[in-house]
N, C-alpha and C positions, 0 to 999 in steps of 0.2 A: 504494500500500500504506500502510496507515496503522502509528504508531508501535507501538501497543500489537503486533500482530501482529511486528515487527523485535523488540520485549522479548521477546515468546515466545519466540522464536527461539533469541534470545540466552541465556534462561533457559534451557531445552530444554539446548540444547548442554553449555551449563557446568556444569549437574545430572548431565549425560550422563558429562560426564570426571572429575568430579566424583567421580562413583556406580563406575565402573571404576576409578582411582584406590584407591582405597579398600578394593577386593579386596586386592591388595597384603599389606598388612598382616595381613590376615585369614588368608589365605593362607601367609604366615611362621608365623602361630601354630599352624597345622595342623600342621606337617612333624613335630610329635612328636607326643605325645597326651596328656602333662601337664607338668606341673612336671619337667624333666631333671634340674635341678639338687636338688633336693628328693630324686630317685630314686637319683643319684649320693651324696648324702651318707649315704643309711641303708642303700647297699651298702656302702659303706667300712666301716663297723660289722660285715663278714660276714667268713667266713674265706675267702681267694681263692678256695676250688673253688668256694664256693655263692654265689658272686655271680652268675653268668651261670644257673645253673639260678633263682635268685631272679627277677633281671630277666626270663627267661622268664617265670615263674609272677604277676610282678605289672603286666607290661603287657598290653595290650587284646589282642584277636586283630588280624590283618593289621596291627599297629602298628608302625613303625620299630622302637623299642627290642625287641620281641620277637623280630623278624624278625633283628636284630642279634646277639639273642642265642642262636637257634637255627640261624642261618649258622654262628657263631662254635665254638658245642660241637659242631657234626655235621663239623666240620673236621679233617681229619686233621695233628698235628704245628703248631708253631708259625709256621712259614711261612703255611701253609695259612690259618689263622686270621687274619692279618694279612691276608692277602688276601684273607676273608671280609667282612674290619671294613674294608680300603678300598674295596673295591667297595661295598658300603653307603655309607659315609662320601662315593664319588662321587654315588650317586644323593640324598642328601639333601642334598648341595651343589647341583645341578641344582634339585632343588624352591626351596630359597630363593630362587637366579635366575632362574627363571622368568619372574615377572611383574614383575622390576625395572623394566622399562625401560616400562610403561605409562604410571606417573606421569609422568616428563618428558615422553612422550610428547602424554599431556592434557592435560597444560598448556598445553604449546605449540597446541595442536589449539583450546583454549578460548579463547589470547588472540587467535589469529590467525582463527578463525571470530569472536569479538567485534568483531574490526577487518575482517573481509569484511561482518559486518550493517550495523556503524558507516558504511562507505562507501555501504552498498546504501542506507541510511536519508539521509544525507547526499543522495545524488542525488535521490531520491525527497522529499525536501525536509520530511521527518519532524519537523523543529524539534532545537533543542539540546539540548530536555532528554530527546529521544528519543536522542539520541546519547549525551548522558553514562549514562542508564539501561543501552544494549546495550553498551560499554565497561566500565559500572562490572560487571554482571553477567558477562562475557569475566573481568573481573581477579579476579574470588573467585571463579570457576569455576579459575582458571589457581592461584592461593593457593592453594586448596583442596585441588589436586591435590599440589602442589609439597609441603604441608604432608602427605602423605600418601607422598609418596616418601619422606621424611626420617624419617616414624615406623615405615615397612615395613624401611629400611634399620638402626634402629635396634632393631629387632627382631628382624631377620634377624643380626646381631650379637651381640645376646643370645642366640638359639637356637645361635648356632655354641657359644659359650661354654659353653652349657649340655652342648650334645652332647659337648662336650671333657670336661667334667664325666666325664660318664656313663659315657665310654669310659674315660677314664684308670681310673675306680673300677672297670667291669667289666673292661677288658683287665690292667690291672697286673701283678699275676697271673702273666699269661701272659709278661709281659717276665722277670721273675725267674723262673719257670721256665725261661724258654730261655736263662737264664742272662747277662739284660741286655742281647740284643743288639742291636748300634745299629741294627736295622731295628725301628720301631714302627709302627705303626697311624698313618697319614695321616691328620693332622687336619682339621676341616671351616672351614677357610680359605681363602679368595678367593686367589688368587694374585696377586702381585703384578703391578701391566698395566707 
């Protein structure tokens, strides 16, 4: 087998985990449909009751925040409500960790298929610079990914934040109606491992 053929390979590969990787991210920025935080600040500016008919009326159809806020008002009592906004608040925790765990996944996938072509190439007697090329392509395929878990996570951070936003501004409300009591709405927080 010649060298160029062991690069392809190697190229292939680390594009591969590369290109998955990278969903990730993209993936976190879905789980709302815009700016949260941007949405939370110009309900704070409403009188409690028309915050949750607002956030209906100004988020997308089938969109988290809508769906939030039409669980929330078709709820009977303030119990009810809270368990509207946690069950929501579980399922957009589940959307964020979803595809966490691809990026180190690919990484790992990239440096170690770089060092399965490296040996293949290695015995097949490809020359050195065929080995440093499938190695050096393994390790920016493996970067690449790594660099892509760390911006998904950091993302997926931001969007918690945001959704904490949101809710705080549309639930609120409802805490001082039910007259502050220490059962609120579950925030969209990882849990501690």
């Amino acid at each position: 087998m010649s060298a160029a053929l062991f690069l392809a390979l190697s190229l292939a590969a680390s594009g591969a985990c590369a290109a998955v990787s990278w969903r990730y991210p993209r993936q976190v920025a879905r789980v709302t449909s815009g700016d949260a935080r941007a949405l939370a600040r110009s309900l704070r500016a409403l009188p409690g009751e028309a915050r949750l008919p607002e956030l209906a009326r100004r988020s997308p159809p089938e969109s988290w925040e809508r769906r939030l806020a039409l669980a929330v008002m078709s709820a009977e009592g303030p119990r009810a409500k809270i368990a509207a906004a946690n069950d929501l608040l579980v399922e957009v925790e589940q959307q964020l960790d979803l595809a966490a765990g691809w990026p180190p996944a690919a990484a790992r996938l990239s440096a170690l298929g770089a060092l399965l072509l490296a040996t293949l190439s290695y015995l097949a007697q490809a020359g050195p610079s065929a080995l440093a090329l499938v190695l050096g392509a393994g390790a920016a395929g493996a970067i690449a990914s790594a660099a892509a878990g760390r911006a998904g996570r950091a993302a997926a951070e931001r969007q918690r934040e945001a959704i904490d936003a949101l809710v705080d501004a549309a639930l609120g409300p409802l805490d001082r109606a039910a007259g502050a009591t220490p059962e609120r709405p579950r925030r969209a927080r990882r849990a501690p491992s």
